[in-house]
C-alpha positions as CSV (number, residue, x, y, z in Angstrom):
1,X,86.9,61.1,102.2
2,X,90.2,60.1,101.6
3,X,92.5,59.8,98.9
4,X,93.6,56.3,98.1
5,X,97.2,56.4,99.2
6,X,96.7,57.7,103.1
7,X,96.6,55.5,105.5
8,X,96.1,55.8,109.4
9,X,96.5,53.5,112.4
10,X,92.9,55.0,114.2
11,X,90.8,52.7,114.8
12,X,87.9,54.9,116.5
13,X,86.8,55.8,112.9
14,X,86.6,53.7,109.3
15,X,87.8,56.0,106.0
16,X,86.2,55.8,102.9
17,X,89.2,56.0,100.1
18,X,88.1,57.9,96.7
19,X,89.4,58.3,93.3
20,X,87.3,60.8,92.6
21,X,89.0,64.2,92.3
22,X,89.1,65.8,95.4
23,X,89.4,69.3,94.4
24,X,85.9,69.4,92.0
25,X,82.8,70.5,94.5
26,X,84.8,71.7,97.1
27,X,83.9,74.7,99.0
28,X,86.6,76.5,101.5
29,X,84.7,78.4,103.9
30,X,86.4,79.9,107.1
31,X,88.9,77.1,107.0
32,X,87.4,74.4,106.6
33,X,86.5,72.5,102.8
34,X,83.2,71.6,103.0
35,X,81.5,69.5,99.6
36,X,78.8,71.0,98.0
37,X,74.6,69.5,98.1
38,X,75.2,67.5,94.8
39,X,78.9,66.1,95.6
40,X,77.2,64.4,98.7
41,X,74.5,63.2,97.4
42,X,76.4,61.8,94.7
43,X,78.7,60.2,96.6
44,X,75.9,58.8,98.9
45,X,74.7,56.9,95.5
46,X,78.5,55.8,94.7
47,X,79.0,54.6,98.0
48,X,75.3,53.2,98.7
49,X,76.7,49.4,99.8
50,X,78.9,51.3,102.7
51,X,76.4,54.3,104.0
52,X,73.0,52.3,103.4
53,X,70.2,52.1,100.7
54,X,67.8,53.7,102.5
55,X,70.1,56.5,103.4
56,X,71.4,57.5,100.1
57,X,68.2,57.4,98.9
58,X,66.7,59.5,101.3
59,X,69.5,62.1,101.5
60,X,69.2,62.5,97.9
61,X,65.2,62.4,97.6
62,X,65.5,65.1,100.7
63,X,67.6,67.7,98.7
64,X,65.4,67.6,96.0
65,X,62.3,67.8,97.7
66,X,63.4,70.8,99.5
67,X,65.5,72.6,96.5
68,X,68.3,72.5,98.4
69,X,69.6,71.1,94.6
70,X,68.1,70.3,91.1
71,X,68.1,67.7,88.6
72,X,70.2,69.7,86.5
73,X,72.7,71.1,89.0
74,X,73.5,67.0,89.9
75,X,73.8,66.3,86.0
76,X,76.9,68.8,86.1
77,X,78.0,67.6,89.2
78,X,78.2,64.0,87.9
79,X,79.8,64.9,84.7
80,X,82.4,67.2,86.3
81,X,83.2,64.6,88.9
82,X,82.9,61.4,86.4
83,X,80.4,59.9,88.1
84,X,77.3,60.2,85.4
85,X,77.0,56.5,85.5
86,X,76.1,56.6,89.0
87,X,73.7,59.0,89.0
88,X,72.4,57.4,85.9
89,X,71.7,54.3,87.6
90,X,70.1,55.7,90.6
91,X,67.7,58.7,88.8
92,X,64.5,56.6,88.6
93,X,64.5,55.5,92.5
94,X,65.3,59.6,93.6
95,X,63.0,61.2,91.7
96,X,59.7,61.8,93.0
């Protein structure tokens, strides 16, 4: 993830541009910022056309199913990264 202003002349790997803040659900950890469970899961729904249905779906039935995140902790994640309307729109396939 990207934001929408960088560019880059590679052509061994595509970017995915976001407007969504990149400094909510971000964990620095020995050097390197890695997102938290419910940012990429939510971001798996917002991008669904480029990653895949069944993958988004999956990813985010798979953190559920193993607690890795709740239903609650991705309702704050989605209000705090303005993305409720995704998750919203999503919530009846994920859910077991």
């Amino acid at each position: 993830m990207v934001p929408p202003e960088k560019r880059t002349r590679e052509t061994g790997y595509k970017l995915i541009r976001t407007k969504t803040r990149l400094d909510k659900q971000i964990v620095d950890e020995k050097g390197y910022r890695i997102v938290t469970v419910e940012r990429a899961v939510l971001e798996a729904l917002k991008f669904i056309t480029k990653i895949g249905e069944r993958t988004a779906v999956k990813a985010a039935r798979e953190a559920l199913a193993t607690r890795k995140t709740m239903e609650t902790k991705l309702a704050k994640a989605a209000k705090e990264l303005g993305l409720e309307s995704v998750l919203a729109k999503h919530l009846e396939i994920i859910l077991p």
